[in-house]
C-alpha positions in Angstrom: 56.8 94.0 54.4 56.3 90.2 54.4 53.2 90.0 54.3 51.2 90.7 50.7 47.4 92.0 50.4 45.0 89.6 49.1 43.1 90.3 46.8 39.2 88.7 46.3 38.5 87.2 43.4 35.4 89.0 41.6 32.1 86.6 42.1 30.7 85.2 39.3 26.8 84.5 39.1 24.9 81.0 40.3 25.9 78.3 38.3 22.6 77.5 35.7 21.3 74.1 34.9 23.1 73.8 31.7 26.9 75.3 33.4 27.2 72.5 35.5 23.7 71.6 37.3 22.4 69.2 35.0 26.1 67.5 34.8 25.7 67.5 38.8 22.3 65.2 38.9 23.0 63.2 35.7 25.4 60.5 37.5 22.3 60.5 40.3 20.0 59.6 37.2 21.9 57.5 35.8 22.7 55.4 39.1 18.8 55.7 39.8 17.8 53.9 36.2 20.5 51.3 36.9 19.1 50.3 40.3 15.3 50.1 38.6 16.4 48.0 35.7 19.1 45.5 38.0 17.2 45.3 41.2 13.6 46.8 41.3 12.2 45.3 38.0 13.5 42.1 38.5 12.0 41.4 42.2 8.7 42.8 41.6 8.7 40.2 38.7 9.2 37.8 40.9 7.2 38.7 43.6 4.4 39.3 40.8 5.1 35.3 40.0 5.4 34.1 43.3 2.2 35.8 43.6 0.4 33.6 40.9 1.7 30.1 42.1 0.7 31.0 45.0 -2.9 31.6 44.1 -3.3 29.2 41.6 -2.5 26.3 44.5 -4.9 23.6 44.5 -5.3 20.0 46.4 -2.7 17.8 45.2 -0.3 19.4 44.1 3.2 18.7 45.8 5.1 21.5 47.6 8.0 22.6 49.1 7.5 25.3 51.9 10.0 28.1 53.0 11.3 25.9 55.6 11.6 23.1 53.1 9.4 20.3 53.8 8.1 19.1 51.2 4.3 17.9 50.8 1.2 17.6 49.0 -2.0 19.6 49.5 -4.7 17.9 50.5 -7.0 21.1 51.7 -7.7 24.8 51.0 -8.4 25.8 54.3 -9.2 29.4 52.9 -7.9 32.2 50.9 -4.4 32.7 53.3 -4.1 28.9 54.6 -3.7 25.3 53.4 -3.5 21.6 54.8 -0.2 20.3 53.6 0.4 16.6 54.2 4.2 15.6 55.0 4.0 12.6 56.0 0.9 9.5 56.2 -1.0 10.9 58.5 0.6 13.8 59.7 -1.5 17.0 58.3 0.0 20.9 59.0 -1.5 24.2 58.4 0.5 26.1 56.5 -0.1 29.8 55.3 -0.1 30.2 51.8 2.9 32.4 51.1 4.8 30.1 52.9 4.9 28.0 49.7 8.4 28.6 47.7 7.9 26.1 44.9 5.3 24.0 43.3 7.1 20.6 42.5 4.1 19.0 40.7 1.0 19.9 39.9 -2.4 18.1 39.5 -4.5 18.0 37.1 -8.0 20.3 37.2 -10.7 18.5 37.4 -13.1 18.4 34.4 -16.7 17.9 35.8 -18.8 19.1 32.7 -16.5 16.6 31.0 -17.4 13.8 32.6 -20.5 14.2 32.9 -21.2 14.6 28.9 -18.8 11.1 28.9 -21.2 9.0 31.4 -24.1 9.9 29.4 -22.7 9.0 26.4 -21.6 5.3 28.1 -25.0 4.6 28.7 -26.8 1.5 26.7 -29.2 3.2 24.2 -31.9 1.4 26.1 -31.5 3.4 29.2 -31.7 6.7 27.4 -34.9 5.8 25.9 -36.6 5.7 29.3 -35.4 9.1 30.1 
């Protein structure tokens, strides 16, 4: 006869976690913590600074939006807007995450400051009718 029997091989039990399992998921891991440290960490850190320039925004500070005109705040319409200035004159609305870049910033503005320095300008005379 030509043709031979075949014989079945005898089956062997589930493979466990440490026969082969765990070597199974470790590339899946490892791929996984590679992805976190290259792509995930780094853009929530910059979404996480993006975040804080955008919030710290103030007027007069010089801008450049995501469609790249540049120009200078001149109003905090509210908590998602501002009034950007591009041009003499010409005054847009622009939503606040729209800002990519702060090219300068101003300044704040020290009020207690100033007033402690305009008291102490004052002739002595003036203070004594006080």
């Amino acid at each position: 006869m030509f043709i031979s029997t075949a014989y079945a091989q005898a089956a062997g039990g589930a493979p466990g976690l440490m026969d082969g399992g765990l070597m199974s998921i470790l590339p899946l891991v490892l791929i996984f913590v590679v992805f976190y440290f290259l792509l995930i960490r780094p853009q929530q850190k910059k979404v996480k600074e993006h975040r804080a320039l955008v919030q710290a925004l103030r007027r007069g500070d010089r801008v450049v939006t995501s469609g790249g005109i540049i120009g200078q705040v001149t109003k905090v319409l509210s908590d998602t807007e501002l009034q950007v200035e591009i041009s003499e004159g010409v005054r847009v609305r622009v939503v606040r995450s729209a800002v990519n870049e702060v090219l300068s910033k101003t300044a704040p503005a020290a009020a207690s400051a100033n007033d402690d320095e305009d008291e102490e300008d004052e002739p002595a005379e003036s203070k004594k009718g006080k």
